[in-house]
Backbone as a ProteinNet text record, in pm:
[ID]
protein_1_A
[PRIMARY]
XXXXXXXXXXXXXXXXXXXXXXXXXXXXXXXXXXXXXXXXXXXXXXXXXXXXXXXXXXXXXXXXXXXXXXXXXXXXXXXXXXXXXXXXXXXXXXXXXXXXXXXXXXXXXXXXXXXXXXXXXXXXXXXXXXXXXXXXXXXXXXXXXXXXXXXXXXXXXXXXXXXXXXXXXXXXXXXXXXXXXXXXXXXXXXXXXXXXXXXXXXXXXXXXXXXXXXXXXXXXXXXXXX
[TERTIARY]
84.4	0	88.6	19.7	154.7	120.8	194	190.7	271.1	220.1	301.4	409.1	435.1	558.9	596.8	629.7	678.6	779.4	788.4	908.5	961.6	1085.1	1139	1241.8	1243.1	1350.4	1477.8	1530.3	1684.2	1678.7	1784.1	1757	1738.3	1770.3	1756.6	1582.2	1489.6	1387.3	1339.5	1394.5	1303.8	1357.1	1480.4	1456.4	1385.1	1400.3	1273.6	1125.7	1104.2	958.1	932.3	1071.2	1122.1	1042.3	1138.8	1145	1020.9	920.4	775	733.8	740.9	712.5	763.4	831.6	935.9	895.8	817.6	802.7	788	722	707.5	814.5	901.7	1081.4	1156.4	1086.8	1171.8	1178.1	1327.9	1290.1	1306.6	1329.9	1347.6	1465.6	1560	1748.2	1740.8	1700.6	1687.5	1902.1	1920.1	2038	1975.4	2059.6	2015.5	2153	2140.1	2235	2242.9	2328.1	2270	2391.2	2333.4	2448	2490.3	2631	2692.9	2655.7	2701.3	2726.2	2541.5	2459.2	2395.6	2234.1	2280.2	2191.6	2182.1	2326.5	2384.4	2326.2	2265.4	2187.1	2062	2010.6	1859.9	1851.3	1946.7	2001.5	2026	2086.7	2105.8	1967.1	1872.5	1751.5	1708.7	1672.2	1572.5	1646.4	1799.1	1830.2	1853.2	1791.7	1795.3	1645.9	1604.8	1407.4	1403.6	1485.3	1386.2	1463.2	1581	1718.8	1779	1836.9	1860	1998.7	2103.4	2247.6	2226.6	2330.5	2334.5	2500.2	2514.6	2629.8	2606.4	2700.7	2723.8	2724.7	2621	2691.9	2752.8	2865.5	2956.3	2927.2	2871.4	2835.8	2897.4	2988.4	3059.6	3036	2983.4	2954.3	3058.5	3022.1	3117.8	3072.8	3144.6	3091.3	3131.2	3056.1	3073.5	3194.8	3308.5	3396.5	3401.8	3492.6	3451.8	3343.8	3215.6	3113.2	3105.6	3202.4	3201.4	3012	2959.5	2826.2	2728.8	2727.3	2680.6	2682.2	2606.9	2668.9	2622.5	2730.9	2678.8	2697.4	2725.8	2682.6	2744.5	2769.1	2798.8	2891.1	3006.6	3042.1	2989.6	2947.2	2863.4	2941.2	2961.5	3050.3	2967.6	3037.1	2992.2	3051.4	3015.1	3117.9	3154.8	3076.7	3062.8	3085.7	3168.8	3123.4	3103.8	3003.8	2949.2	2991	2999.7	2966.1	2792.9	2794.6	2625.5	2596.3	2591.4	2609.4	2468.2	2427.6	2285.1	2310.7	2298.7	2280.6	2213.5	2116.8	2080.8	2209.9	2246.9	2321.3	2450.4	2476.5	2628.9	2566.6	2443.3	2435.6	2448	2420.8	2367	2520.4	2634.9	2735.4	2895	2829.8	2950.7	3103.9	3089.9	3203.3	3337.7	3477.6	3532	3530	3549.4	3553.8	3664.8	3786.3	3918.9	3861.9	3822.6	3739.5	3687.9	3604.5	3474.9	3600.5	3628.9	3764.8	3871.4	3912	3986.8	3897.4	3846.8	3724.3	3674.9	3646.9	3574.8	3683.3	3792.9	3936.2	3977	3954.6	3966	3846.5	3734	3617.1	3617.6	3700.8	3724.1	3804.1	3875.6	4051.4	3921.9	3870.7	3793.6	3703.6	3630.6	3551	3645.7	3806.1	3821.6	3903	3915.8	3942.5	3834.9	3693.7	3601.6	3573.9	3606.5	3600.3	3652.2	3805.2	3893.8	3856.8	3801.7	3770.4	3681.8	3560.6	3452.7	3449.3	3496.3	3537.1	3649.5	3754.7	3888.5	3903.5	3935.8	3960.6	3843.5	3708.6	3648.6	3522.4	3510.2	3456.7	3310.5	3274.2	3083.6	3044.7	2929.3	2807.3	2802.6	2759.5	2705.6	2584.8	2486	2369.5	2316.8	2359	2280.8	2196.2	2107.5	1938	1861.3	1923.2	1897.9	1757.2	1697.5	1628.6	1714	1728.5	1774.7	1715.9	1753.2	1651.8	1760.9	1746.9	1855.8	1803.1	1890.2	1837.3	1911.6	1812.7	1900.1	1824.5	1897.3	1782.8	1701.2	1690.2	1596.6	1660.2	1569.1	1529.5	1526.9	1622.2	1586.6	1554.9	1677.2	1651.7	1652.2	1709.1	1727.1	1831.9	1938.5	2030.7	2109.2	2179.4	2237.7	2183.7	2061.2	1997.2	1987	1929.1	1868.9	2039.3	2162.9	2270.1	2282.2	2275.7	2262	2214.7	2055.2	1984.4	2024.9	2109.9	2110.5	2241.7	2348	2423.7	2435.1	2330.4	2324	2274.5	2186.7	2167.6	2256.6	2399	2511.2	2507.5	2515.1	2478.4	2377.2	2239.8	2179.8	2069.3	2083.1	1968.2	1784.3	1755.3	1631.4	1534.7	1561.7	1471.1	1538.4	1473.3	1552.4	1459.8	1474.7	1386.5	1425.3	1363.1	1398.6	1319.7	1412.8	1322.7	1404.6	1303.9	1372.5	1250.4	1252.1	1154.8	1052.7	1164.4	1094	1169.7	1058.4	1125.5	1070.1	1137	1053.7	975.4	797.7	725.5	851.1	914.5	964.6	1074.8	1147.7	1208.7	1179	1054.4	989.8	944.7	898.8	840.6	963.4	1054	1217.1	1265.8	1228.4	1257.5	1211.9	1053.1	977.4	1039.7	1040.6	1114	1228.4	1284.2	1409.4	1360.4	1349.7	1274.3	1152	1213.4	1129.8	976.7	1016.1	928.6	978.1	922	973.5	874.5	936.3	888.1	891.9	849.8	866.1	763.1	767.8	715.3	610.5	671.3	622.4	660.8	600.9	696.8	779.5	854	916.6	919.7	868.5	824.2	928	1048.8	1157.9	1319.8	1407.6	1523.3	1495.5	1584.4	1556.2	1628.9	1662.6	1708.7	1608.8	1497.1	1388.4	1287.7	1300.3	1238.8	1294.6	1391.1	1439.8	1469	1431.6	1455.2	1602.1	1673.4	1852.7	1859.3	1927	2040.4	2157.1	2217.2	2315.7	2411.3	2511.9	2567.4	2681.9	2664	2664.4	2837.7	2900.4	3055.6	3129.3	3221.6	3284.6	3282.8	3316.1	3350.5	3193.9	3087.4	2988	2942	2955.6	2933.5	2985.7	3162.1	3242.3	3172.3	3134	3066.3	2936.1	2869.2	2727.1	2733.6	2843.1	2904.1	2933.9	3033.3	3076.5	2990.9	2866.1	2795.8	2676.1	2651.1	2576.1	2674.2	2774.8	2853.4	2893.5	2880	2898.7	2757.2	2620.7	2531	2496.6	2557.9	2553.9	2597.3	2713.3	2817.6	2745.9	2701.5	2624.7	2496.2	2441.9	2321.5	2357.5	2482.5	2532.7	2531.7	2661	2643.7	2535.5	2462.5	2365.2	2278.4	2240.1	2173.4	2267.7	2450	2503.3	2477
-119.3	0	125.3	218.1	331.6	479.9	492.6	557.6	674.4	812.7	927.1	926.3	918	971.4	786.6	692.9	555.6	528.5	477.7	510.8	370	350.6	219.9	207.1	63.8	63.4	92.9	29	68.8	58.8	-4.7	-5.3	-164.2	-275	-414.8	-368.8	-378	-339.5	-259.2	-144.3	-154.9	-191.6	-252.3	-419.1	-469	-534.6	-636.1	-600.1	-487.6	-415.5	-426.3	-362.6	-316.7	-447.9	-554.2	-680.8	-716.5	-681.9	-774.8	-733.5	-572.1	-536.8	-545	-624.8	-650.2	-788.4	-845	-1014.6	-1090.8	-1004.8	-1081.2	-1114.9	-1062.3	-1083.6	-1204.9	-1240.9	-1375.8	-1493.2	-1510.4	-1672.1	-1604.9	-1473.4	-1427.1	-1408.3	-1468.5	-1427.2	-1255.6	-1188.9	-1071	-1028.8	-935.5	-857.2	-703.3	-730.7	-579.3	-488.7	-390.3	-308.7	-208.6	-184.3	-81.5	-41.1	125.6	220.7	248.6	258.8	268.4	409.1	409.4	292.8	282.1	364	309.1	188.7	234.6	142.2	-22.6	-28.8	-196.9	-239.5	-196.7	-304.3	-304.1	-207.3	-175.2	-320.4	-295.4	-365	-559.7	-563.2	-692.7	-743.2	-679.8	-782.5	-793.6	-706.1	-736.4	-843.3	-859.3	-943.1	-1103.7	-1090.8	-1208.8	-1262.1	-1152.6	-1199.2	-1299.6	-1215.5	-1251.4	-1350.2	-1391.3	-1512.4	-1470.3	-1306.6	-1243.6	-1205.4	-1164.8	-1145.3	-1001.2	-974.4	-880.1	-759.8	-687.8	-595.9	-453.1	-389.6	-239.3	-158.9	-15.3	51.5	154.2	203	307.9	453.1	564.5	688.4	800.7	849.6	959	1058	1203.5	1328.1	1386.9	1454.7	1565.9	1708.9	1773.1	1881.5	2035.1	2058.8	2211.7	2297.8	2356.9	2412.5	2567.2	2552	2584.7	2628.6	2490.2	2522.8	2355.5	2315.7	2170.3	2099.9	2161.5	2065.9	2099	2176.5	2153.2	2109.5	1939.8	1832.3	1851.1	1847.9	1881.6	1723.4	1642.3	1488.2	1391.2	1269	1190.8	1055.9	984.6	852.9	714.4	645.9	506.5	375.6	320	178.5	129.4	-23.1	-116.5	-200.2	-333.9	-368.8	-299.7	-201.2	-86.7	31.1	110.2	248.3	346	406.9	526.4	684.4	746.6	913.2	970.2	963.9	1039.7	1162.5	1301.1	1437.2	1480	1557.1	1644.4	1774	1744.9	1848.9	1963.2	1955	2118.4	2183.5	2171.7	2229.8	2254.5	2155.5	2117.3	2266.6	2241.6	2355.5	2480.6	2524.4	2635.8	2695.6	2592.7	2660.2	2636.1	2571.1	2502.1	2493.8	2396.3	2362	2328.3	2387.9	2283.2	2155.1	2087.5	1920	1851.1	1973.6	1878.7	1871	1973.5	1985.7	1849.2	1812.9	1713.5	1565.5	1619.6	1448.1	1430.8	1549.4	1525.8	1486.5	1525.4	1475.8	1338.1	1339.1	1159.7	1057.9	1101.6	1019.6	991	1133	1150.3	1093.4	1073.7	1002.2	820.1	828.6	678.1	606.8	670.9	635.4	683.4	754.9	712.5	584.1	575.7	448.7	294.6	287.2	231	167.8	319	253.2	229.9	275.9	220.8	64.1	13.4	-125.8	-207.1	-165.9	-250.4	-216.3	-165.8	-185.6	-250	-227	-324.1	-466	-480.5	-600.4	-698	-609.6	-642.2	-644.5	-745.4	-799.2	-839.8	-868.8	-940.8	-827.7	-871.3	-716.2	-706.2	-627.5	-577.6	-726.7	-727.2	-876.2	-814.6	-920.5	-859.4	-855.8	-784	-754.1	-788.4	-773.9	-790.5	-908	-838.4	-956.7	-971.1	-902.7	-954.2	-796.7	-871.9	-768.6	-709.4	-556.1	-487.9	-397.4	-447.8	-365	-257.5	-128.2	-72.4	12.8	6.8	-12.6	148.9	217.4	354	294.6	379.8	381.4	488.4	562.3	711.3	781.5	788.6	900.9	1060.9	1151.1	1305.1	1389.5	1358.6	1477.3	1336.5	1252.4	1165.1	1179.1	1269.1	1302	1163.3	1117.4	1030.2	891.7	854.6	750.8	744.3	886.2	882.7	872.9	904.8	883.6	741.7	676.2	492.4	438.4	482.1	453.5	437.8	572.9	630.6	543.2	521.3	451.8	313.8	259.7	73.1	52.9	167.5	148.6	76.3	76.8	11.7	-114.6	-159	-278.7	-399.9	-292.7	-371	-472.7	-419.9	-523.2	-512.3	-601.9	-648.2	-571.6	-515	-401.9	-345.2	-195.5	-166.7	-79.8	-86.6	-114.9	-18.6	110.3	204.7	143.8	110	83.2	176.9	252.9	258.8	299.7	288.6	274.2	403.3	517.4	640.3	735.4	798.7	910	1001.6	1141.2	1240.6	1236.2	1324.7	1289.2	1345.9	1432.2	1510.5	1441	1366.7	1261.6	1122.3	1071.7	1011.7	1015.1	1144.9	1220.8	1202.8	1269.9	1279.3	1156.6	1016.8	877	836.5	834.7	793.1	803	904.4	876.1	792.2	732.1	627.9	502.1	469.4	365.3	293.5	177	96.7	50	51	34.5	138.1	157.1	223.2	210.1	127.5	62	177.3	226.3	325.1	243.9	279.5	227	359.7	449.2	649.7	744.5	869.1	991	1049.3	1082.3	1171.2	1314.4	1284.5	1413.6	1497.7	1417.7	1537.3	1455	1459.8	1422.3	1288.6	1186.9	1094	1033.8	1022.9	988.1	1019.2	1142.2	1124.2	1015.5	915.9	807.3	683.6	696.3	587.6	621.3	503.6	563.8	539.7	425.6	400.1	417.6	570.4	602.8	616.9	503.4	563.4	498.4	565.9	525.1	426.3	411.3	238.5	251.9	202.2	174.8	83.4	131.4	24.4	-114.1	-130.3	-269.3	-363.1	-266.5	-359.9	-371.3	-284.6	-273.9	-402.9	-412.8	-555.2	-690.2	-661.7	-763	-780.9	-766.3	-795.2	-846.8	-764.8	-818.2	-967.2	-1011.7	-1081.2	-1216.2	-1190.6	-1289	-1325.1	-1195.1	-1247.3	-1304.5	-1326.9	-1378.2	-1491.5	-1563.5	-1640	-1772.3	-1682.9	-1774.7	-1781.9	-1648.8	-1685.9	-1808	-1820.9	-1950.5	-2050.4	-2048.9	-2180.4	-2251.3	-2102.3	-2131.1	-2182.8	-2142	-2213.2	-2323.4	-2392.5	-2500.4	-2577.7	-2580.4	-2665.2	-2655.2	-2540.9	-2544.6	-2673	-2656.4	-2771	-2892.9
0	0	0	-103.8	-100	39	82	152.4	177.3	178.5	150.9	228.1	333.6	443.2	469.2	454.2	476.8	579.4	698.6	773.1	777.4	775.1	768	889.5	947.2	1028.3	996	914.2	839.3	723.8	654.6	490.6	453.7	568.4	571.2	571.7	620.5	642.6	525.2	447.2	371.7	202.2	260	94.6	122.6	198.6	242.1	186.3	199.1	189.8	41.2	-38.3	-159.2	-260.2	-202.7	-285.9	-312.3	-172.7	-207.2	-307.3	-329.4	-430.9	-575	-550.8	-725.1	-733.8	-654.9	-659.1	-776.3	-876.1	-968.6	-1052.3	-991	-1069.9	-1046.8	-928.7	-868.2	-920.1	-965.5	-1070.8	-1186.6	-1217.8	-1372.1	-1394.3	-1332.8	-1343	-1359.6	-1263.2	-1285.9	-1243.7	-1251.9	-1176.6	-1113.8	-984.3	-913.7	-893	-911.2	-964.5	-835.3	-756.5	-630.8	-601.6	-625.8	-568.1	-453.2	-502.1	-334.1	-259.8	-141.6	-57.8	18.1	29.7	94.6	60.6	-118.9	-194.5	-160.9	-113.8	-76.9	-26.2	106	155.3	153	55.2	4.1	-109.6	-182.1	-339	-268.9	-131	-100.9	-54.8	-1.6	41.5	-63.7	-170.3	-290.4	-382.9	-371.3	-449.8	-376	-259.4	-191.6	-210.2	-213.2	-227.2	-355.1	-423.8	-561.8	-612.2	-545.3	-625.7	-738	-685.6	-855.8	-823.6	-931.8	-911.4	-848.9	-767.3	-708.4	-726.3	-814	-817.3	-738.7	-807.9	-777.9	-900.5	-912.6	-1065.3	-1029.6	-1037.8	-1035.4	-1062.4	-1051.1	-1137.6	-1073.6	-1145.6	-1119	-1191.9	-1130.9	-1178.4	-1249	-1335.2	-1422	-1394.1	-1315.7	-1294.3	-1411.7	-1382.5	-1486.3	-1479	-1554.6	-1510	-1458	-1301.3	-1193.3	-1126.5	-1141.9	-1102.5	-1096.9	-937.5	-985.8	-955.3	-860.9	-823.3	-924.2	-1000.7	-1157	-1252	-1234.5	-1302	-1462	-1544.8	-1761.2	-1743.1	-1680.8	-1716.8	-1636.1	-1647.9	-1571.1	-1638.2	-1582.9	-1671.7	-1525.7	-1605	-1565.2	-1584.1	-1442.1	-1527.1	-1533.8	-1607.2	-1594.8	-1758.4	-1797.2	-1885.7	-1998.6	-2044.8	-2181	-2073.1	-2041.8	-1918.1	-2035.4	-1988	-2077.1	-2022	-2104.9	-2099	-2090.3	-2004.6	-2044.8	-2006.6	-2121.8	-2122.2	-2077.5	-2003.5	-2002.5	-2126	-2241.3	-2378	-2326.3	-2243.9	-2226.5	-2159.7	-2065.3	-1994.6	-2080.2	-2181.5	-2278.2	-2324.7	-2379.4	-2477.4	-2452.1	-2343.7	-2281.5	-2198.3	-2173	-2158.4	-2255.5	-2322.7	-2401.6	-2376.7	-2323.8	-2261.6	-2333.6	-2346.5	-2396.5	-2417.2	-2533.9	-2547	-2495	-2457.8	-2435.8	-2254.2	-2202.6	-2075.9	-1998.9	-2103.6	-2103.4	-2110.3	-2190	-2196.6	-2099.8	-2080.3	-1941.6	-1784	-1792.9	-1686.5	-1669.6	-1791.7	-1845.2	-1813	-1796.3	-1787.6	-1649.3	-1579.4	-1423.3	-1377.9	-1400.7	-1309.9	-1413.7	-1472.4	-1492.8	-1403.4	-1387.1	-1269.5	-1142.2	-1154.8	-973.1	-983.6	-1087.6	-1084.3	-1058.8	-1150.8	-1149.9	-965.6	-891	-805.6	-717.5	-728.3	-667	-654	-832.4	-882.5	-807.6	-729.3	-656.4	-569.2	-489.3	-360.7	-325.6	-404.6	-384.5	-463.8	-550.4	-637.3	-647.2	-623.6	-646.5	-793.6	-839.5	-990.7	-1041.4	-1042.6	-1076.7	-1184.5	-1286.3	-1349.2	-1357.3	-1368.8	-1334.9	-1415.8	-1325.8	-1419	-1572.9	-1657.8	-1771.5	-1774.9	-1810.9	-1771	-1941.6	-2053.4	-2183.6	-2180.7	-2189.9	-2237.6	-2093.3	-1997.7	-1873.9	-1809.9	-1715.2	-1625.3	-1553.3	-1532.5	-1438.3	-1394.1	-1247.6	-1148	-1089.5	-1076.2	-1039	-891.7	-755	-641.9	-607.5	-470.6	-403.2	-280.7	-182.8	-53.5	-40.4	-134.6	-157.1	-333.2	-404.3	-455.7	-417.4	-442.5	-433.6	-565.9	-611.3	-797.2	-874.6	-849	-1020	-1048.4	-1028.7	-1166.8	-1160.1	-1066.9	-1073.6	-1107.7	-1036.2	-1138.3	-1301.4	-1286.4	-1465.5	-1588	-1484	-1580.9	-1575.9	-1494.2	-1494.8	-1526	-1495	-1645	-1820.9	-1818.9	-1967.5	-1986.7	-1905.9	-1907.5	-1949.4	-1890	-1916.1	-2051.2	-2162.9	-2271.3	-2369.5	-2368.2	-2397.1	-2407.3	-2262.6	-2218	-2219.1	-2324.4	-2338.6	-2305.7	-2138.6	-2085.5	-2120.5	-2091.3	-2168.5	-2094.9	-1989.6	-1907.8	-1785	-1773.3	-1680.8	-1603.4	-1458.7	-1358.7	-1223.7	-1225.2	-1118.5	-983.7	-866.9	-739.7	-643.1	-534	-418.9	-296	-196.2	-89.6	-108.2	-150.5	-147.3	-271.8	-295	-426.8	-411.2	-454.5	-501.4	-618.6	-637.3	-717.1	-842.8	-853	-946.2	-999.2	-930.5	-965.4	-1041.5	-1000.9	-1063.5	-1227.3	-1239.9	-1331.2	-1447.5	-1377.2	-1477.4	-1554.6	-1395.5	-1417.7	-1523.7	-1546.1	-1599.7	-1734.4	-1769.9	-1948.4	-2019.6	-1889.1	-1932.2	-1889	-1761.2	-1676.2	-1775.7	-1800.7	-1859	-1747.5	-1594	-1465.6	-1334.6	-1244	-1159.9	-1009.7	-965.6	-834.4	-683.3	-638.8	-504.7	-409	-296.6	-165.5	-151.5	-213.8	-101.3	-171.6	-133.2	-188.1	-49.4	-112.8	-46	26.9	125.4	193.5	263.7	290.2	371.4	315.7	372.9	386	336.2	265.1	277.3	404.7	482.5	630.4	743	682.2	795.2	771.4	665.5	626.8	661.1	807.3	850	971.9	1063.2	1206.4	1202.6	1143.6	1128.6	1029.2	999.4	885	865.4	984.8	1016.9	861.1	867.6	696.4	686.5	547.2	533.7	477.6	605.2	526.5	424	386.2	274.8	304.5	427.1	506.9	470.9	485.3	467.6	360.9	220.3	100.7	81.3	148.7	74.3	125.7	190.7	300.9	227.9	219.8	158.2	-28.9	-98.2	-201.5	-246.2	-126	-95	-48.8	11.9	55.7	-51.9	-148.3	-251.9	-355.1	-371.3	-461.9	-426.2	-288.3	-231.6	-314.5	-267.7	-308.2	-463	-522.7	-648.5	-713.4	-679.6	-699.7	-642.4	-543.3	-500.7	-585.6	-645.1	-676.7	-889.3	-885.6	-1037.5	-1040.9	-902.2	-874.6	-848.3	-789.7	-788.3	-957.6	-1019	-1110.2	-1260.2	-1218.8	-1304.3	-1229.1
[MASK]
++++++++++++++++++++++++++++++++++++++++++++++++++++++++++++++++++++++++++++++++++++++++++++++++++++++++++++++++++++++++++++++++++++++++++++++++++++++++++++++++++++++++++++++++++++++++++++++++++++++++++++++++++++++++++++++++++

């Protein structure tokens, strides 16, 4: 039942909530895609619900020059990593291109050391042909979803699937034009942290940790399926 203001115990609590609502995914080799760091353990119950692979997608802002929190676009890993420009803003300040490429280069070398920390060596799932559900623990503007969104186009997957407990309606709205589905619990009425009685924030240690334990049953669940 949707409910305007939704309060959740932590973010274990509201995957949990998340997943019922994605149920019909379960058993569809879906992949859940969840941004760090506090998407992880939003992104680990729903991908425990439903028996679906569980990663991380990488999205690093490009900010405007010297006007860094004015993002003209964003680069997205994952096995194709993309550039994905917001053209209004390109247009409206026109940025150098050598600008835009030096940037795209510097938030690659950050993604890539994000990769090793949370991965080590082992490189993003491939997601082509596949359902992807892509996980936050709140919705505020979009920008960073909707570049992950625009991002996985590359990649190919067979659908792609905005969830998170709570969103802004305006965010939604934005979603909607890329988002093949878009799953919410609520809107968003304040902070997303006043939508949890524990927000407290989610460290690397447990990002690796929860990684680690869905990759654990992944492998298990190969094995048994040979």
């Amino acid at each position: 039942m949707w409910r305007s203001d939704p309060v959740f115990q932590n973010r274990g609590d509201a995957g949990r909530r998340l997943a019922a609502a994605l149920a019909k995914y379960q058993g569809k080799g879906a992949v859940v895609l969840a941004l760090p760091r506090g998407g992880v353990p939003v992104g680990f119950e729903v991908a425990k619900a439903l028996g679906a692979d569980l990663d991380i997608i990488l999205v690093r802002k490009i900010g405007a020059p010297g006007h860094a929190e004015l993002g003209i676009g964003a680069v997205v890993d994952g096995r194709n990593p993309a550039l994905v420009l917001n053209e209004e803003i390109i247009e409206e300040l026109e940025p150098d291109p050598a600008y835009i490429a030096d940037e795209e280069e510097r938030q690659l070398e950050e993604i890539e050391r994000g990769r090793r920390l949370y991965r080590g060596d082992e490189p993003p799932l491939d997601v082509n042909g596949r359902i992807v559900i892509l996980v936050d623990d709140g919705i505020a503007t979009g920008g960073t979803m909707k570049a992950a969104l625009r991002g996985l186009i590359s990649s190919k997957p067979s659908r792609r699937i905005v969830a998170a407990p709570v969103a802004s309606s305006h965010a939604l709205d934005e979603l909607a034009r890329d988002a093949d589905e878009i799953v919410s619990l609520g809107e968003l009425s304040f902070a997303i942290g006043a939508h949890y009685l524990d927000f407290a924030q989610t460290g690397d240690d447990e990002v690796i940790r929860l990684l680690e334990e869905a990759k654990s049953w992944r492998h298990a669940a190969s094995c048994h399926g040979g």
